[in-house]
N, C-alpha and C positions, 0 to 999 in steps of 0.2 A: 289463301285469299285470292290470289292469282287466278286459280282454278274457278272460284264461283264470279269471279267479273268478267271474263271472257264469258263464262256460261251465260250470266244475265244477259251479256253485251247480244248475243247472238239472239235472244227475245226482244231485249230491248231496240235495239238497229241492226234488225235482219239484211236491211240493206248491203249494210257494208262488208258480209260476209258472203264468199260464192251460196249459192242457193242451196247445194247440198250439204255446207256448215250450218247456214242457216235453219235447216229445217232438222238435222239429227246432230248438230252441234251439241246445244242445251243436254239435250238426252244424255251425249256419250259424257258429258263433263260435270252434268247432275251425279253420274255414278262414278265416276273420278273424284267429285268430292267426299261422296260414301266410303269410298278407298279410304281416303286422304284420313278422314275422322274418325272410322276405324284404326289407322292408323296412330293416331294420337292417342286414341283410349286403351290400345295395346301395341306398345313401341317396343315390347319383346316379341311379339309376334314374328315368323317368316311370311314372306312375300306372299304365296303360294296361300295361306291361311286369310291373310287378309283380302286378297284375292276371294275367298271364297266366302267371305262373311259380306263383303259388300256385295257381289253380285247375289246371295240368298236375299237380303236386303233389300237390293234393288227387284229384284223378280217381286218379292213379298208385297214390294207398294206398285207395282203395276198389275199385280194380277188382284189388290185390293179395287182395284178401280172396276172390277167387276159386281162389286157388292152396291148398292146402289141405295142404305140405309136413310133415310129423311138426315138423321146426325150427322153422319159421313159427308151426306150432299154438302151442309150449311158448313162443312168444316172446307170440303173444295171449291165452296163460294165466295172465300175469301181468297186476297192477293198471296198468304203467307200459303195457305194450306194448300191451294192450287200449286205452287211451287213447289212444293213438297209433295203433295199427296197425288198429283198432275188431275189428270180432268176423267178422260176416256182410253179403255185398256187399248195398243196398239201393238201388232206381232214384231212391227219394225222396232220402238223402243225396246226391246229383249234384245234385241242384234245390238240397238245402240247402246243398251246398260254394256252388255261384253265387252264391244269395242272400249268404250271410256276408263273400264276397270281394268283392262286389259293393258291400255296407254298407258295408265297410274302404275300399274303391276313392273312393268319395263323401265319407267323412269324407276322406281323404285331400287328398283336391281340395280340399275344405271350407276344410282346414286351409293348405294354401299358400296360397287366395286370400287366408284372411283375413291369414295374414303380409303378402302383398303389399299387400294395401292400407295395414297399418299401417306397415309402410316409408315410406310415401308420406308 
């Protein structure tokens, strides 16, 4: 949840974030989310898999944004599918799905080792 409200926040009051959060913040934390819920739907999963299922994911709906179907359009005319489905394909959102699934991938890690050592 954490993850999609800073995401919003960075849409919603670009202000308050430096400008280069601002502007590839949303992106790298859209696909951080993709991680995250991946995650959830496969909690046996290793990192590295989930890793690679959100960023095919994430690639899949920005290079969908190249199809330009009347359907498709009135689905990213609205508030929800715009968020989801985004608007217009951009080469930097690709940099930014990495970066964000990348971040999720490393917290991830983070976080089993630190259970593991505290099991111990």
């Amino acid at each position: 949840m954490a993850t999609i409200l800073i995401g919003l926040s960075t849409r919603w009051f670009p202000a308050v974030f430096p400008s280069f959060v601002a502007r590839y913040g949303g992106d790298a934390l859209w696909a951080a989310m993709v991680f995250w819920l991946v995650a959830l739907i496969r909690p046996a999963a290793k990192t590295v898999q989930l890793a690679a299922i959100a960023l095919t994911v994430s690639f899949a709906v920005e290079l969908s944004q190249l199809a330009r179907a009347p359907w498709l359009n009135a689905i990213r005319d609205t508030p929800t599918g715009a968020l989801v489905l985004g608007q217009g394909f951009l080469w930097t959102d690709l940099v930014s799905y990495t970066c964000g699934v990348l971040l999720a991938a490393t917290l991830d890690l983070s976080i089993a080792t630190h259970r593991i050592r505290a099991a111990r």
